[in-house]
N, C-alpha and C positions, 0 to 999 in steps of 0.2 A: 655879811653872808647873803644878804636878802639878792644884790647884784649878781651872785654865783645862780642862786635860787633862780632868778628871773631867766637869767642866759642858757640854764640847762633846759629851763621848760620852754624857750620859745626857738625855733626853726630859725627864722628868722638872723635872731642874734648869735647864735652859734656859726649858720652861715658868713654872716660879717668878720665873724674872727675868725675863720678858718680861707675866706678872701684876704684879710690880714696877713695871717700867717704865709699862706703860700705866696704871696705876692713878695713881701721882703724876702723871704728866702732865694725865689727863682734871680731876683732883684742883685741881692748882695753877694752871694756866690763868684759873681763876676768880678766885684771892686776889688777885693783884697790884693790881686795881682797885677792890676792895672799896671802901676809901675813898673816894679820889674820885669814884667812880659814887655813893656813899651821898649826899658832902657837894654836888655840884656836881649831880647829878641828882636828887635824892629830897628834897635840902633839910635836911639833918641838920648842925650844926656840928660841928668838930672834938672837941668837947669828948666829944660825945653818938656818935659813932663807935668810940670805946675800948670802949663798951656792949656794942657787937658780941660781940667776943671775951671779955669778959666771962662775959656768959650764954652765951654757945657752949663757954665752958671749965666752965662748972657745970653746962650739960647734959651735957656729955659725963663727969665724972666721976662724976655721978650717975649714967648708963646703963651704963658700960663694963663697971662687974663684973658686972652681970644678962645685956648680951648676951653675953659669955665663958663665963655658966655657960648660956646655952642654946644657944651652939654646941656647949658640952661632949656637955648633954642630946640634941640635937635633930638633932646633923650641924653641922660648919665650912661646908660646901660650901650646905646650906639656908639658914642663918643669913648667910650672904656674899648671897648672892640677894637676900635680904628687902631686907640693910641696901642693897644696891646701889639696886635700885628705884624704896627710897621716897627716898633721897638723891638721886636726881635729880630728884624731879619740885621742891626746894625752885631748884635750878640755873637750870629755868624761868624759876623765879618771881625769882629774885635779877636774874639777867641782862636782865629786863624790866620791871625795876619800876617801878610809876611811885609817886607819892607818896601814902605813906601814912603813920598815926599811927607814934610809933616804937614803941609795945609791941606794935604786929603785926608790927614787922619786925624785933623783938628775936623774936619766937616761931618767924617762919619761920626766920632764924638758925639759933636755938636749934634746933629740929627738922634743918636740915643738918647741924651740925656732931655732932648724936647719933648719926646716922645713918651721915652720912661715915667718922666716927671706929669706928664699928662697925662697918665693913666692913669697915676693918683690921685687927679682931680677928681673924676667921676666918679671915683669905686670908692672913696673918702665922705662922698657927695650920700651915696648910699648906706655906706655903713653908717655915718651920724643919724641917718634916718628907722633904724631900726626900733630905738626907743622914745619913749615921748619924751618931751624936753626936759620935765622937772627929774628925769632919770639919767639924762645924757651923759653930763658931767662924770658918774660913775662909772659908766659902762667905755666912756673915751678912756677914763684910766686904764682899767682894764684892756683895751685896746692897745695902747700904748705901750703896757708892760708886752702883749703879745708880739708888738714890732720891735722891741728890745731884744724881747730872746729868739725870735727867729733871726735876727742881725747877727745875733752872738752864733744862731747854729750852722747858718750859711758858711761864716766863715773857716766854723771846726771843718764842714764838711769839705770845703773846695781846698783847704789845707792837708787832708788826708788825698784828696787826687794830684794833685800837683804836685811835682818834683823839680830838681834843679840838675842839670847833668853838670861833669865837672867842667864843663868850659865856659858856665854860666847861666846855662840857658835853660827859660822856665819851659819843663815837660808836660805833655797831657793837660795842659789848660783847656785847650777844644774841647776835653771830654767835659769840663766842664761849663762848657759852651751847652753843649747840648743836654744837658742833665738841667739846665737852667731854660732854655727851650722849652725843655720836656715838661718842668714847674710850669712854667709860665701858662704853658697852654689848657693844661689842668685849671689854672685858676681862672679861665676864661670860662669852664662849665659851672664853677663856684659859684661867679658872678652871676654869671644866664639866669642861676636855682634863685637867687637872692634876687632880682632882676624879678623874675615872675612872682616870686612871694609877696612883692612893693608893685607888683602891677604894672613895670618902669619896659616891660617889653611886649 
């Protein structure tokens, strides 16, 4: 109880989790569909959709230790900005695609998942700094469980906008393109608040 105790009374730590929160949600909202928006609307077979995550797992271990060390250099709170940004304008373009060859839409992939995933370098980089170390351990749990259920509620929610008409094809996914936008940019004032609380801006 003492970890609830601490997080309700400091600014700070409630900040961190509600950076938490909105950031998976704006985040996962988008995956659930991946697939079938790829295979039933852009025309891609099953085979050739694993590609996705593929090159989205090799751009991103490509990029993560460079943008870590110019959060280091440069500010966590700067570095969280950029990657926020430029990772949604690929959400746009996911959320509304219409058919194209696959190696532009393995690149545009590729650029979200560098992007996304290096957002959460920064903002990761902040939140573990909200409590002193001999408390951290606790309060990461708690954090933790916070990225589990906002996983879980993204997905309830982009499953209630989304439909399937009968020729196959996923409906209204855009809208949740922009509903995920809309998160995303919210948790950019999140961070800004948590950013001045740590002095990181």
């Amino acid at each position: 109880m003492d970890v609830f105790k601490s997080i309700f009374s400091q600014k700070n730590q409630l900040l961190a989790l509600a950076l938490t929160s909105i950031s998976m949600l704006g985040h996962f909202m988008v995956i659930p569909f991946i697939n079938p928006y790829m295979e039933f609307n852009v025309g891609f077979s099953k085979q050739e959709t694993p590609l996705i995550y593929m090159v989205g797992g090799a751009f991103t271990l490509i990029s993560s230790s460079f943008i870590g060390r110019l959060a280091d250099k440069y500010g966590k709170f700067r570095i969280y900005r950029i990657c926020l940004f430029l990772s949604i304008i690929p959400i746009l373009i996911i959320t509304n695609m219409p058919v194209l060859p696959l190696y532009v839409v393995l690149g545009i992939f590729g650029f979200w998942f560098m992007f996304s995933t290096g957002r959460n370098i920064p903002s990761q980089a902040m939140i573990s700094t909200v409590v002193e170390p001999a408390r951290r351990g606790q309060f990461m749990s708690v954090n933790s469980s916070i990225q589990q259920l906002s996983t879980g509620s993204a997905a309830i929610i982009s499953g209630m906008i989304v439909t399937q008409s009968a020729s196959g094809a996923i409906d209204h996914y855009e809208w949740v393109g922009y509903l995920s936008i809309t998160i995303l940019i919210l948790s950019f004032f999140v961070a800004r608040q948590l950013a001045k609380g740590q002095e990181l801006v």
